[in-house]
N, C-alpha and C positions, 0 to 999 in steps of 0.2 A: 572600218577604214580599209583602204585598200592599197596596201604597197607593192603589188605587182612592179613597176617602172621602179623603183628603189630596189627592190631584190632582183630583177635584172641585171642593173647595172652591178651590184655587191658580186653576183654570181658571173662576169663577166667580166669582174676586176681579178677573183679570185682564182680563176680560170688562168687570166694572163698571169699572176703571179704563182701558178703552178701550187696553189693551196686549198686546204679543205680547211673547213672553220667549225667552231664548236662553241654552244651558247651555255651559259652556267645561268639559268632563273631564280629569281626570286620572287617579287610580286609581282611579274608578267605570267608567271604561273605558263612560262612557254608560247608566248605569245611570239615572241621574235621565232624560237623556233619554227612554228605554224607559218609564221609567217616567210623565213626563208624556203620554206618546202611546200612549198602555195607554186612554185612556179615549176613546167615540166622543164628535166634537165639537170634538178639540184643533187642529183645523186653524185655527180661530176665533182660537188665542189662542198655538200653539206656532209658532216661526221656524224654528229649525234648532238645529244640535247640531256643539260642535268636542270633537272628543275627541284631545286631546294631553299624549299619553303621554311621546311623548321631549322634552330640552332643545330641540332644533332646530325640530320643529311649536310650540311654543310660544312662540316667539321668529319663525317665517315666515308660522306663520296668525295669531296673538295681538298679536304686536307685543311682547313682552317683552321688557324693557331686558337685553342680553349681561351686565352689570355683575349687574344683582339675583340672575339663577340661579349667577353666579361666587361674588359677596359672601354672599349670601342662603339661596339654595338654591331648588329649584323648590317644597317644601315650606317657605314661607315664607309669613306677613302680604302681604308685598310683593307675591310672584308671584304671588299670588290676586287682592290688588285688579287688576292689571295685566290678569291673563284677564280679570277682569270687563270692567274697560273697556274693552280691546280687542273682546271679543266683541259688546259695544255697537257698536263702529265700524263693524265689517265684518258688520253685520246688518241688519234692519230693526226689531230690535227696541227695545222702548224695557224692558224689564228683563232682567239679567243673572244667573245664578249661576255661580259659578265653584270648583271645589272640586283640592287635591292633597293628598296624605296619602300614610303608607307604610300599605297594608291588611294587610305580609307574606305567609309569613310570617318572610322575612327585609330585609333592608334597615332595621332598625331602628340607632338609635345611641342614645350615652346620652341627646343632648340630643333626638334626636328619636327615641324610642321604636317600635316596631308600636303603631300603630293610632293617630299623631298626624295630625290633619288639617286642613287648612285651608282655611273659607269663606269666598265673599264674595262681596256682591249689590250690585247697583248699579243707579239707574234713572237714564233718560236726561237730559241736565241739569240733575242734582243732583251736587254738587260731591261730597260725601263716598258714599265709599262704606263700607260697614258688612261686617267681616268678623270672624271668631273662630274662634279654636282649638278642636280639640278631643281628648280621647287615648280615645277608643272602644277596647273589651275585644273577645275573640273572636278567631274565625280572620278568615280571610280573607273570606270572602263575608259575615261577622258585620259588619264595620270598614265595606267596602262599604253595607252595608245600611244602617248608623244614617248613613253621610255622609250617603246619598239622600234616609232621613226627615229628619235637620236641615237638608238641603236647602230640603227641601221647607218645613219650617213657617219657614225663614228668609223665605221667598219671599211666606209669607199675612203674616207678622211685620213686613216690610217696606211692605207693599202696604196694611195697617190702621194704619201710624203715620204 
């Protein structure tokens, strides 16, 4: 898929908002990454990129509370805002997205199905961060694909309210 024209526009919001932005992954496996750095120019406005797949990188790069991936799950509200904010800490950046989800195509359950995922963005010194569920259709590289695009327009969504 191609999101050239979404990472434009992201890279030209964040521009105006005098910001660099930082992705915390999980089962895009840096896909949003790739994909913000797909266009010439992002050095302007992209920081870096955690990609944390397992409990343990997300609890030593993140800072994620042992309790929330116990109680929660790494596929949780919780662990999401937590990448976000973490990934703020340990960057330079002043916006965050942070995404986990099962993409399949197995690992699903009843309560969290293939293709449940969950965002969340966060800009720096602003108390709340803004995150949502979502249960995306398709295989695997399909669940991937739309985390990246809701990714992404969480990112201009965020950055125009």
């Amino acid at each position: 898929m191609n999101f050239d024209a979404l990472v434009i526009q992201v890279g030209q919001s964040l521009v105006k908002h005098q910001s660099m932005i930082v992705t915390a992954e999980s089962c895009t496996g840096g896909m949003i990454a790739e994909a913000l750095t797909s266009v010439g120019g992002s050095t302007a406005w992209f920081d870096r990129a955690y990609i944390t797949y397992s409990y343990e990188s997300k609890k030593e790069m993140l800072g994620v509370a042992e309790m929330t991936i116990q109680k929660k799950g790494a596929v949780s509200q919780e662990c999401v805002e937590e990448m976000a904010l973490g990934a703020l800490q340990q960057s330079h950046a002043k916006v965050s997205v942070s995404c986990s989800g099962i993409a399949g195509p197995t690992g699903g359950t009843l309560d969290k199905p293939v293709g449940t995922v969950w965002l969340a963005w966060a800009i720096q010194g602003q108390s709340a961060v803004v995150s949502e569920s979502f249960l995306f259709s398709g295989d695997r590289e399909a669940v991937r694909e739309q985390t990246t695009e809701a990714a992404l327009k969480g990112i201009l969504k965020l950055l125009e309210s």
